[in-house]
C-alpha positions, 0 to 999 in steps of 0.5 A, spaced: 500 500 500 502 506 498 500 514 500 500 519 494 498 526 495 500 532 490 501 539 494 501 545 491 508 548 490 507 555 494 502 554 499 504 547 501 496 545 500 495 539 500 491 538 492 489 530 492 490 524 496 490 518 495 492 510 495 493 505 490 490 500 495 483 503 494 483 505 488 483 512 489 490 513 486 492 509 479 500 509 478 500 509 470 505 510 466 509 514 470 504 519 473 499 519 478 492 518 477 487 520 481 479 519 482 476 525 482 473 525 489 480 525 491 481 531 488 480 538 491 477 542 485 477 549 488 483 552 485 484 547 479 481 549 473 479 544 467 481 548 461 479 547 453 486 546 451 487 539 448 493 534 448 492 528 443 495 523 445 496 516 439 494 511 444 490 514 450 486 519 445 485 527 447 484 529 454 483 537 457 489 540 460 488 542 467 491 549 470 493 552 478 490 557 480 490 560 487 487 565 491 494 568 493 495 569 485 500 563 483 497 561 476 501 555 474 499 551 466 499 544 465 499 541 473 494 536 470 489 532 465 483 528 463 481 524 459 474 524 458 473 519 453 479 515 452 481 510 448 479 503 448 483 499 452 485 505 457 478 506 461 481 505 467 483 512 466 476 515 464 475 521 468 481 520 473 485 528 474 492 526 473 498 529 476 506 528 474 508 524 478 515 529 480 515 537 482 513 542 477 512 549 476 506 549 481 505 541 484 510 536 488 509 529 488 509 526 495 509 518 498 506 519 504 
């Protein structure tokens, strides 16, 4: 069983959490895959701006941005309508599983 949480880089909040134990986080491909209650929505922001990839399909880029002004593009992503074969992560919000501009990656 492994504890993952994504904090925000400034504020240190805690933005999603979860475990692969229950499901609540989906390690795939190198990243983290969150089930969308076990995101806290309120200073993400699911944009129009599309990625396409050739195997999981086109999914929604997903920006920061915090009441203290921190904007920070591209932290995550969703995958409305995948491909077959990657239902697993229909509509789970993903997260690099690293440090970047606006998020850190933790095991908790």
């Amino acid at each position: 069983m492994t504890q993952y949480q994504i904090k925000e880089r400034i504020s240190s909040r805690v933005i999603a959490k979860g475990s692969d134990s229950d499901n609540t986080v989906l390690p795939f491909e190198g990243n983290l895959y969150f089930t969308p209650e076990a995101v806290n929505m309120e200073n993400l922001r699911v944009t129009d701006r599309l990625y396409t990839c050739p195997y999981k399909g086109v999914c929604h880029w997903v920006d920061l941005v915090t009441p203290e002004g921190t904007q920070a593009t591209n932290v995550g992503w969703v995958y409305r309508n995948p491909k077959p074969g990657y239902e697993n992560i229909k509509d789970r919000i993903a997260f690099y599983n690293r440090a970047t501009s606006g998020t850190i990656a933790e095991t908790v």
